[in-house]
N, C-alpha and C positions, 0 to 999 in steps of 0.2 A: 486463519484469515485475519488480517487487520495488521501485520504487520508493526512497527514503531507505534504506532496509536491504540495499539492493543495492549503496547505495556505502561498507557499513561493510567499512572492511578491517580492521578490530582484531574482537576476538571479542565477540559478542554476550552480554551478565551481567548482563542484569536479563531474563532469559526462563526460567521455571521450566522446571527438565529440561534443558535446554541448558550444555553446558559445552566451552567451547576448540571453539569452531564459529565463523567469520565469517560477515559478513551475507548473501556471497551463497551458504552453504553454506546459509542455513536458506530460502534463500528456492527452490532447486534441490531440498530436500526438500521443502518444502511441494506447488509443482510436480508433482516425482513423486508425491506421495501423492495428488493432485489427479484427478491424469490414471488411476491406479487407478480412481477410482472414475466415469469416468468423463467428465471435464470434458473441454472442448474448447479451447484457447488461437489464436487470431486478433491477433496480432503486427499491428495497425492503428491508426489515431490516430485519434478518436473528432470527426467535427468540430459534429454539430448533432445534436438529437434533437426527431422530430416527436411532438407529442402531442396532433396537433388528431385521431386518429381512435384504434381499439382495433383490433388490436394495435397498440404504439410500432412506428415508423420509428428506427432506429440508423442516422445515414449516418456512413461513415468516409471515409477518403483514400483507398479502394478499394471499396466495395462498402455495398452496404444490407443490414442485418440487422433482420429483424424478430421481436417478441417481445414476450410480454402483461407480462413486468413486467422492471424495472433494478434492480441494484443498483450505485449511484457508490461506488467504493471508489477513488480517482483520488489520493487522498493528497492532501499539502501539501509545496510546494517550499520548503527553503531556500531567505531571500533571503542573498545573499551577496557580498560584496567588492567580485568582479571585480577582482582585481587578481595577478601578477604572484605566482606559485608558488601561489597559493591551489587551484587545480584540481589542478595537478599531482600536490598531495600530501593530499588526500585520504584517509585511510586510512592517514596516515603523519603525522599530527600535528593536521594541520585539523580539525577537526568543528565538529559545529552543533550535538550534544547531550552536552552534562555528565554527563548521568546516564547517558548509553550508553556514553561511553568513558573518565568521567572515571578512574576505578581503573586504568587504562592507565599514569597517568604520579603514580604515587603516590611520594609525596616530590619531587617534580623542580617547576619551578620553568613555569610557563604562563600564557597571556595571554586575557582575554575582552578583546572586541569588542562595544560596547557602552553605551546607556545607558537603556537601558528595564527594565521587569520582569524581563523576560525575562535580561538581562543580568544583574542581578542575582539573581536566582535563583539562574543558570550558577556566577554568582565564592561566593558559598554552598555549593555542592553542592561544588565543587574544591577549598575550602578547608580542606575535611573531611580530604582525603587529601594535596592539594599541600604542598608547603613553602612557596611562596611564590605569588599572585594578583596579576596586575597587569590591570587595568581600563585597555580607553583608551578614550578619549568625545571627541569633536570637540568639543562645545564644556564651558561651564567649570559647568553644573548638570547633575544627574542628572534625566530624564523618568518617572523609576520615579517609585510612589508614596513618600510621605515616612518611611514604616514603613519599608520595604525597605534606600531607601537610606543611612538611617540605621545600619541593622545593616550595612550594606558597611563603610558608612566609619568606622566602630566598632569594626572584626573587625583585629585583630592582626597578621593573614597575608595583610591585603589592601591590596596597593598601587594610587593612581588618577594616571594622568596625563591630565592635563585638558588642552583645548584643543589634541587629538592625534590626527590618523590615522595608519592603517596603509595604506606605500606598495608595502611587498612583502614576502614571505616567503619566506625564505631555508632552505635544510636543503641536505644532503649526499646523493648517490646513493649504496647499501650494495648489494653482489652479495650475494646470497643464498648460503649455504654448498653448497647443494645444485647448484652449478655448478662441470662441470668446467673448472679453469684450460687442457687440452689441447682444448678445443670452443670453438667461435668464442661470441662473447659472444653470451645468448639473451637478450634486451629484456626478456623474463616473468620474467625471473629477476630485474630489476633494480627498486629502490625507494627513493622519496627519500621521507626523514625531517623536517620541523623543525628547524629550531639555532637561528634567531632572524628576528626581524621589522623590518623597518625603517621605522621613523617620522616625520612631519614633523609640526614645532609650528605651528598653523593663526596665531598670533599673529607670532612669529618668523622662520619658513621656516625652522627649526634644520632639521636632517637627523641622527638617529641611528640606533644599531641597537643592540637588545634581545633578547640570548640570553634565546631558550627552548625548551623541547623539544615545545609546544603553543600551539596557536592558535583557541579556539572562537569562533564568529561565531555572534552572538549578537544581530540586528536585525530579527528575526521571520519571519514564514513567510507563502507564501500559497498556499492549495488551488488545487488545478486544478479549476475547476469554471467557469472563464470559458464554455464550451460549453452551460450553463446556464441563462445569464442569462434576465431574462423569460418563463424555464420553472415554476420553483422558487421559493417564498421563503427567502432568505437569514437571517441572524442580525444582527438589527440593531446590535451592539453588539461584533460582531466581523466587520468587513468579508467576503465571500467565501466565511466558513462557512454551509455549510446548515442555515438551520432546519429542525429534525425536531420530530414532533408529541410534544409530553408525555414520556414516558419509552418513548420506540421509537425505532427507525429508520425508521419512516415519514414522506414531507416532504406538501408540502403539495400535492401530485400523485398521487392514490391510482395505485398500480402501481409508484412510485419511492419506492426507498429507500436511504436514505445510511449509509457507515462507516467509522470510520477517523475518519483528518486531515481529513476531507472537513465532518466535522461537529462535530469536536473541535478545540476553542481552548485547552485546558489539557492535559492530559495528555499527547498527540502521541508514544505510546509504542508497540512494535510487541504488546507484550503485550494493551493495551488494546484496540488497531486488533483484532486475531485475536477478541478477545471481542466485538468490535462485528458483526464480520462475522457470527461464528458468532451474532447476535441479529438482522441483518439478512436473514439466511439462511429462518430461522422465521418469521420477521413477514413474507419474501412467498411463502414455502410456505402457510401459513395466508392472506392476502389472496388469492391462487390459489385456494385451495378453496372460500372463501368466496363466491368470483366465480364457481365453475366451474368456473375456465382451468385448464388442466395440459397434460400430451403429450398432443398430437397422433395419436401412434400410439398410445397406450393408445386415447385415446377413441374410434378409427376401429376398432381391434381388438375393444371393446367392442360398437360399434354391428354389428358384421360377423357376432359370436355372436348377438346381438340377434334378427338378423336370419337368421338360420339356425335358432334357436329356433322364433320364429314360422312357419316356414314348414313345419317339422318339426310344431306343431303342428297346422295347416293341414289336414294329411294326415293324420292322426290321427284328424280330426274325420270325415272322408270316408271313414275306413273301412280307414284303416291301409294300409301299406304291403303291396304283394302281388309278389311274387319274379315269379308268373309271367306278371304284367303288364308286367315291366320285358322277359322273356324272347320278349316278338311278340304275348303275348296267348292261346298255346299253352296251354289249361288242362288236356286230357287227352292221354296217350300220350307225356309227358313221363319216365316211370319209365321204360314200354317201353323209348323211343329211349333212353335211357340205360345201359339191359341191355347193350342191342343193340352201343353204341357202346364198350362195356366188354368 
């Protein structure tokens, strides 16, 4: 659970109210405050969902769950590198969003990955705070639009090297102070950093390496919503995201409703995603009421008064209720024997 914010190991600062927390701190509080009220978590991978009958079929890697309504909150994956320290350091200089970590490496010198919007956006937002931007792009034009990339290549503090990947990424392992040098080394304790990338020229084969203290990859993203397909309609204009109706979170499946990265192609923020949710939340409380559906055990506890009502009633009608018909039917000499028996 938690998703892209689960791999942020630098602090979370663009979440109002949050201050000097990491990603997976807020996402272990949300959790908790979850499970307060209630929620239930199932640690399963979601593989197909039926919607030929009412209730939905949920089949997982383990079990079938069924339920009158969905909400897809499955997020969007970083596309990313694969390449050689990129995983490792996560959290230690990598990332995939500017605006999540860029204030991390203010003044220090960092590198986007990149040659689309997206990319350019990223080298924008760091240039605000970095010292220095360096853009690499495989080949020798930018695929952003021509506004964009204009401002890149216009901006001051923003370097491009063209016709350039990245073959690896390079940093240093730092022990944590909080480790005693008399205790055998504890792996948790330890974390590798950033220092620089190593690049090759696709025209060339040169081979060099490029200090820096950051690394954003920046070649877009794509929702898990594969388990969807042929369910749902999609977003014709942005591969993978879910269309949702008008201004809601409802898709084109009455009962399913989508939020987050799941149906967002711009923003892909964790502030946004929580406001989606909390809007997808309402929209199938309200589609439930609408339809009927809700608990289960309310509606069974309901019909059970219902039902005890009427039959209370029932008796009423016939003449009320009489003690000493429950008692054998004994209608006189019932005080006597009770003198008697006292």
């Amino acid at each position: 659970m938690g998703g892209q914010l689960q791999g942020k190991g630098v602090d979370v600062e663009n979440y109002p109210g949050l201050a000097n927390v990491t990603g997976p701190e807020v996402v272990a509080a949300m959790r908790e405050q979850a499970a307060a009220f209630g929620a239930v978590f199932e640690c399963e991978e979601v593989l197909q969902i039926d919607t030929s009958q009412h209730p939905f079929k949920v089949y997982t890697n383990s079990s079938v769950i069924v339920t009158h309504a969905i909400i897809v909150a499955t997020g969007a994956e970083s596309n990313w590198l694969n390449i050689p320290g990129e995983y490792e350091m996560r959290g230690g200089g990598v990332s995939s969003c500017a605006i999540c970590d860029g204030a991390a490496f203010y003044q220090k010198d960092v590198v986007v990955v990149g040659g689309g919007d997206s990319a350019m956006e990223e080298a924008l937002v760091l240039a605000r705070t970095s010292r220095r931007v360096t853009i690499i792009h495989r080949r020798d034009a930018f695929r952003a639009s021509k506004i964009l990339a204009l401002r890149v290549m216009e901006h001051p503090s923003i370097k491009i090297r063209w016709n350039t990947v990245a073959k690896k990424i390079i940093g240093e392992t730092i022990v944590s102070e909080s480790a005693d040098e008399n205790d055998a080394m504890d792996l948790d304790e330890e974390k590798q950093f950033v220092t620089g990338v190593v690049l090759t020229n696709t025209e060339t084969g040169e081979e060099s390496t490029l200090p820096t203290s950051a690394v954003f990859v920046a070649i877009g993203h794509t929702p898990t919503t594969s388990f969807l397909e042929n369910i749902v309609d999609f977003d014709e204009e942005h591969a993978g995201y879910i269309k949702t109706v008008e201004r809601s979170t409802r898709t084109s499946v009455p009962g399913i409703f989508a939020s987050g990265d799941v149906s967002d192609a711009i923003y892909r923020q964790a502030v946004t995603s929580a406001g989606s949710g909390a809007a997808a939340a309402l929209d199938a409380e309200r589609w439930l009421s609408e339809e009927g559906l809700g608990n289960e055990q309310a509606e069974f506890e309901s019909e059970l008064l219902a039902e005890l009502m009427a039959d209370g009633m029932d008796k009423n009608e016939s003449g009320g209720y009489n003690a000493y018909e429950d008692a054998g039917g004994r209608m006189t000499g019932m005080k006597e024997s009770t003198g008697v028996e006292l």
